[in-house]
Each structure stands twice: as structure tokens, then as C-alpha cells.
C-alpha positions as CSV (number, residue, x, y, z in Angstrom):
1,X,24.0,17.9,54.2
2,X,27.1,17.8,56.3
3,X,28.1,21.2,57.6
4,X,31.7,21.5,57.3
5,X,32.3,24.5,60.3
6,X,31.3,21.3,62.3
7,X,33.7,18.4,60.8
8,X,35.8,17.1,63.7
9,X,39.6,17.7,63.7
10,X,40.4,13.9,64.8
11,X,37.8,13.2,62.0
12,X,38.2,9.6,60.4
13,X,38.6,10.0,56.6
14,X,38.0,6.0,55.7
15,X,35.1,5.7,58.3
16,X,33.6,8.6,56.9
17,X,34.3,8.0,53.4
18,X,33.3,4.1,53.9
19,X,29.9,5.9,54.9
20,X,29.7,8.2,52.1
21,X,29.4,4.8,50.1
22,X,26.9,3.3,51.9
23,X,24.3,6.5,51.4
24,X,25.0,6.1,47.8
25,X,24.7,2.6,47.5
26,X,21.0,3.2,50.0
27,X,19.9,5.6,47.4
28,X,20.2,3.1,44.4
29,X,17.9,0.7,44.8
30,X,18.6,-0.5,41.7
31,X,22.2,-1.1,42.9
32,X,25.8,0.5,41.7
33,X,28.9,-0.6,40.2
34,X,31.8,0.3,41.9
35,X,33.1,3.1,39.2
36,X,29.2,5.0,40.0
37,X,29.7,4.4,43.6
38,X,33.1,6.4,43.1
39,X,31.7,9.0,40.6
40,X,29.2,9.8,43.0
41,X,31.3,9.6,46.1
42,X,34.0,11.6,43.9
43,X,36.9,8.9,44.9
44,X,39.2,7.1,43.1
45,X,38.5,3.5,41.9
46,X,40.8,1.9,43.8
47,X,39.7,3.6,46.9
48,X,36.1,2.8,46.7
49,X,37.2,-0.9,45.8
50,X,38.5,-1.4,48.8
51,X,35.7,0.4,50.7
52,X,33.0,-1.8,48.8
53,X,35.0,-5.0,49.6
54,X,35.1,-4.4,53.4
55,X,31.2,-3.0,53.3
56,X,30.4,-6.2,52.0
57,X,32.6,-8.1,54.1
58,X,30.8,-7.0,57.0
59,X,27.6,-7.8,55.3
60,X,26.3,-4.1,54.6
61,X,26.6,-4.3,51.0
62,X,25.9,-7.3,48.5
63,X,27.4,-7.7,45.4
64,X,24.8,-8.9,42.6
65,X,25.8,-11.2,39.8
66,X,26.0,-8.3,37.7
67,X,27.9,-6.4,39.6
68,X,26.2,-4.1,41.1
69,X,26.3,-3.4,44.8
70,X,23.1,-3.4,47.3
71,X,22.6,-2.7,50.7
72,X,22.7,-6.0,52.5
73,X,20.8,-7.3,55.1
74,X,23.1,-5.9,58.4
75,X,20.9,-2.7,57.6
76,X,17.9,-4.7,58.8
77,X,19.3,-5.9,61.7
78,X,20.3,-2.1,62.7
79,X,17.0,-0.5,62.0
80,X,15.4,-3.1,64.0
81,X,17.8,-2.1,67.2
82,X,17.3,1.5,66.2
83,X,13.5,1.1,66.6
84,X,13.8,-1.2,69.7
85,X,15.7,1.3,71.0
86,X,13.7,4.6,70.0
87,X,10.3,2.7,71.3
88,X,11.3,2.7,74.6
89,X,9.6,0.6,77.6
90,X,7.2,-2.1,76.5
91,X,4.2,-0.8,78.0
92,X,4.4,2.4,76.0
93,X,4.4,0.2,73.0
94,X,1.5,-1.5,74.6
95,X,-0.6,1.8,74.9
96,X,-0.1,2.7,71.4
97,X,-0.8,-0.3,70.0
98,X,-4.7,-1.0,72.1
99,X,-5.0,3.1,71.1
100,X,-4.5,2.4,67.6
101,X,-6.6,-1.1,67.7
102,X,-9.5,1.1,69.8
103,X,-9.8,3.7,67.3
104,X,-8.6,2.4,63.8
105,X,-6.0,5.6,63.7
106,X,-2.4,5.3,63.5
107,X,-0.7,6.3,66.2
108,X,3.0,7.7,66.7
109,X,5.5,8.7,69.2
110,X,7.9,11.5,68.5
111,X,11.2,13.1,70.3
112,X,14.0,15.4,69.6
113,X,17.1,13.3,68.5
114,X,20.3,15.0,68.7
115,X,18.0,17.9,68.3
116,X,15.9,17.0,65.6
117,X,12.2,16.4,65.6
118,X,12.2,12.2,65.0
119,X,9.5,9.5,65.0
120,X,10.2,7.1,67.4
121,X,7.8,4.4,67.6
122,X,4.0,3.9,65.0
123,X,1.3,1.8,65.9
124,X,-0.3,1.4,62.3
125,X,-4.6,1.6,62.4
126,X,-6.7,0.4,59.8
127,X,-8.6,3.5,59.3
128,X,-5.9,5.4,58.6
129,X,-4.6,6.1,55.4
130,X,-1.1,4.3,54.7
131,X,1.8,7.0,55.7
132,X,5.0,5.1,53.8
133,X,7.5,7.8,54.9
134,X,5.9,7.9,58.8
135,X,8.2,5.4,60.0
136,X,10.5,5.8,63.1
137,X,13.5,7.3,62.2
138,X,11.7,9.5,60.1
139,X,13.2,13.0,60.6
140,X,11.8,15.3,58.0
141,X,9.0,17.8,57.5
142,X,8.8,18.7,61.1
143,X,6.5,22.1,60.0
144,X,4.2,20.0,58.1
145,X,3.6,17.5,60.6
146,X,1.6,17.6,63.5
147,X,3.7,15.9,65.6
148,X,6.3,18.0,64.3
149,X,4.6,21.2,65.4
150,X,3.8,19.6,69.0
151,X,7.8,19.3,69.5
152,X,8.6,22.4,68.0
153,X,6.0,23.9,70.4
154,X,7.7,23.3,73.5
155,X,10.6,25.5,72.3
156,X,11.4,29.3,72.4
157,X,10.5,31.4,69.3
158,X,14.1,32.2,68.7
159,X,14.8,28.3,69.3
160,X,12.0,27.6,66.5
161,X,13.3,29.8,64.4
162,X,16.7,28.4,64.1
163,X,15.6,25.0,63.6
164,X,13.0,26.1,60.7
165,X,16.2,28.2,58.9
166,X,18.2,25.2,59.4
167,X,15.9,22.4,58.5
168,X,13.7,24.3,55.8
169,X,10.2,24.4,55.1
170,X,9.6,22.3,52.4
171,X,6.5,23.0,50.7
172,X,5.1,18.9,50.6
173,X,1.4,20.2,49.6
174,X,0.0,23.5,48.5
175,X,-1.4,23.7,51.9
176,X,2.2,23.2,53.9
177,X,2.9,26.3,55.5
178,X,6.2,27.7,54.2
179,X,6.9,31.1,56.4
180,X,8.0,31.1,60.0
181,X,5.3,33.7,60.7
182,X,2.5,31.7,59.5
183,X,3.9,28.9,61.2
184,X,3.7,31.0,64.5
185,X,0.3,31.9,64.2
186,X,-0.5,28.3,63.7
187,X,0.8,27.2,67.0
188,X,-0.8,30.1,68.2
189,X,-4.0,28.4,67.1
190,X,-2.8,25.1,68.2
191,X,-2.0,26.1,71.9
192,X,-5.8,27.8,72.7
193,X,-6.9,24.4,71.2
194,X,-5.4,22.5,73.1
195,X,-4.0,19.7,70.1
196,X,-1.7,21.1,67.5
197,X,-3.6,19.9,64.2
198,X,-2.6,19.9,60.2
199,X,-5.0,19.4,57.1
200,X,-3.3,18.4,54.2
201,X,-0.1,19.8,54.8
202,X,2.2,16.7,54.9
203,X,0.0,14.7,52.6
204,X,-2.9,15.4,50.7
205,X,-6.1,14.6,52.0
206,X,-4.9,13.0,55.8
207,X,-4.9,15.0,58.8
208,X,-2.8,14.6,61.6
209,X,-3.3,15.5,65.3
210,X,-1.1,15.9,68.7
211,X,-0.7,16.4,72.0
212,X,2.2,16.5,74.3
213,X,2.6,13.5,76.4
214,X,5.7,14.4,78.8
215,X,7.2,18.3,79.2
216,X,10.5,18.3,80.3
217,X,13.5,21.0,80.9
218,X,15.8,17.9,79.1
219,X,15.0,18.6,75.4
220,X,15.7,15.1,74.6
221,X,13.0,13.7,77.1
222,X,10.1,15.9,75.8
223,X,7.7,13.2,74.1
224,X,4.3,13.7,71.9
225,X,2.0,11.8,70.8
226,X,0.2,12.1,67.3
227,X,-2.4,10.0,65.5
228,X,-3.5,10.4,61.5
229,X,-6.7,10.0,60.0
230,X,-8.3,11.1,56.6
231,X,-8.9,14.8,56.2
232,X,-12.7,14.5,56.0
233,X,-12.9,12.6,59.5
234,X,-11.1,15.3,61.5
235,X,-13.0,18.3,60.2
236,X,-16.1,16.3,62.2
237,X,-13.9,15.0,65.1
238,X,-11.2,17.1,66.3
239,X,-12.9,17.5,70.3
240,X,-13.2,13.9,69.8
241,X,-9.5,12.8,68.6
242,X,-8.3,15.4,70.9
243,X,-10.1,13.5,74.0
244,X,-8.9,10.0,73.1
245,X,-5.5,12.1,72.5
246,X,-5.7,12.9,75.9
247,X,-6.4,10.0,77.4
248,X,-3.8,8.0,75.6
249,X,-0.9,10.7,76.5
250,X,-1.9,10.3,80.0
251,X,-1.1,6.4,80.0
252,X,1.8,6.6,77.8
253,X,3.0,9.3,80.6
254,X,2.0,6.5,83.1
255,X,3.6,3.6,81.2
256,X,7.3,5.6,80.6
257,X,7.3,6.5,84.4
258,X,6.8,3.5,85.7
259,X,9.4,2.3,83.8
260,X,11.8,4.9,84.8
């Protein structure tokens, strides 16, 4: 949700509206005719016509033979750059790939982006259990997640707390913690373990583990490193994911130097 305090006051109304149209149009899978594209967008008709025709113009709409608008395939080709970009040097992809091929897990960067907790680059393992919404770019459920809580670790209290009122703690399981001061004492329990862990709390039945990979004063630089596994695995192998963890932090740290 867009805060309004925040809009800009040289603020672009057809950019932004032009926007406001392709969220509703990537919503729809099904696709949208241009009178539910403007109901939804609440503009006029005429406005959203012209908005649709230069979205699809540009080749980030399609029009279907019935009508009904889709994103098109420029979308692709931007969420490709996005994760080129988010993954960083390739010898960090390198690491997480031979990390998830050693040990079956699925393995994930994560960084702040413009201050939010975000996946930046997955290695997918075949033990692991498939994780749809774990992609990069994925910037929800930072409290249920334990790369999420490795991030949020690094902050101050006060700076958790502001991010958890702003952001929410949804409630994705009956085990997802859901109050700042159970949160707390969770990170509590993750810092004298050395890996900040969860059990069901993003999805039912997986665990997640992390570790930090690079601490830095830069809040944008600070990078973890998290793998997945089913729940039953990790209630017998936490000292042992938390060693190969450790080891693959440690050359992801190595990789993103050298690279620097």
C-alpha cells in the first residue's frame, strides 16, 4: 500500500497511473477488459484506454482475442535483469548452487532493499520441499522466515520494531509468531545458537535455517544466507545444517569480496 504522507510533489500522475494498471492487470491472470482495468483502477474509460494502448505498445500488456488484457512478455525480460542484478557476482551464484547440489537443500541469499527484507538469489535442492513464493524478489513474511529473522537481527530493537508495525505479522501458519515480544525472544534464542531457525512458521511442515554471511554498518550490504529443508530433518540436524551453513557463508563472504 502506497503511503500517501510520502507521494512526491513533482509526482507523475500518468506514470503512476500507467502503473496502477499494470498491478491490476498482474493480479488477473485470467486477464481484464479495459472497463475492469478502470473500475479497479477507479479511472475513467477513456483514460485507461489510452494507458492500456501504450502498455501494450511497449509490449507489457497483450490484448487477447477476447479482449482481455495480460501482462506481456517485457515483464520476463525485467524480472530476469532484476534477478541478474540482485544475484550479484558470479561466483556467489557459484557457491550456492555446489551448496545446494552438495546437500540437496535449497539455498537463498537475502538483503535489505530499499529497506526491506528481500530474496535476492535461490539455488533450488532436490531435498527440499518446493517453496513457490521463495523466489528473488520475494519481499514478504520477513517474521516468519528465517532469513527474514537473520536480517532483522542485525538491526536495533527500536529499528525491528518499526519495520514489524509497518510490515505486519501475518499469521502464515498457526505456528508464525505474531507479537513483537515473542519475536524478540526468538532472536534471543537464535543469537546463543548461533543460526536463526523457524519450524513451520512460513509453511507447514519445512524448516528454514540462517546465518549471516557479511555484517556491515551499510544496511543495504548486510547479506544472509538461508537454506530449507522438511521440518522433520532439522529437528535431527540443526548443529549439522548450521556447520554446512557456516561453511558456505564463509565462501560466499570470500566470493563477493573478491569481486569487490
Amino acid at each position: 500500500m502506497r503511503d500517501p504522507l510520502a507521494e512526491p510533489s513533482d509526482l507523475i500522475r500518468s506514470v503512476s497511473r500507467a502503473l496502477r494498471v499494470l498491478e491490476s492487470v498482474g493480479r488477473a491472470p485470467k486477464g481484464l477488459t479495459v472497463k475492469q482495468i478502470a473500475r479497479r483502477c477507479e479511472l475513467t474509460v477513456a483514460t485507461t484506454y489510452h494507458l492500456v494502448r501504450t502498455l501494450a505498445y511497449e509490449g507489457y500488456v497483450i490484448r487477447r482475442e477476447d479482449g482481455t488484457y495480460i501482462v506481456g512478455l517485457e515483464i520476463a525480460d525485467r524480472y530476469r535483469e532484476l534477478v541478474t542484478a540482485f544475484r550479484g557476482p558470479a561466483p556467489v551464484g557459484e557457491c550456492l548452487r555446489r551448496a545446494a547440489l552438495d546437500t540437496g537443500y535449497s539455498h537463498y541469499l537475502g538483503r535489505f532493499v530499499g529497506g526491506q527484507v528481500a530474496i535476492t538469489a535461490v539455488a533450488e535442492g532436490h531435498r527440499s520441499p518446493y517453496l513457490e513464493d521463495l523466489v528473488p524478489g520475494f519481499d514478504e513474511g520477513a517474521h516468519a522466515t528465517a532469513l527474514g529473522k537473520a536480517l532483522l537481527a542485525t538491526l536495533t530493537a527500536e529499528q525491528r520494531f518499526r519495520y514489524l508495525r509497518e510490515y505486519g505479522m501475518r499469521p502464515f501458519t498457526n505456528a508464525t509468531l505474531t507479537s513483537p515480544e515473542a519475536f524478540e525472544a526468538d532472536l534471543a534464542a537464535g543469537d546463543r545458537r548461533g543460526m536463526q531457525l523457524e519450524l513451520s512458521q512460513f509453511r507447514q511442515g519445512v524448516a528454514c535455517a540462517a546465518v549471516l554471511v557479511t555484517p556491515d554498518k551499510d544496511l543495504e550490504r548486510r547479506m544472509v544466507l538461508a537454506c530449507a529443508l522438511p521440518a522433520s530433518e532439522m529437528m535431527t540436524s540443526a548443529r549439522v545444517v548450521r556447520a554446512k551453513l557456516l561453511t558456505v557463508a564463509r565462501a560466499v563472504a570470500d566470493a563477493a569480496a573478491a569481486e569487490g
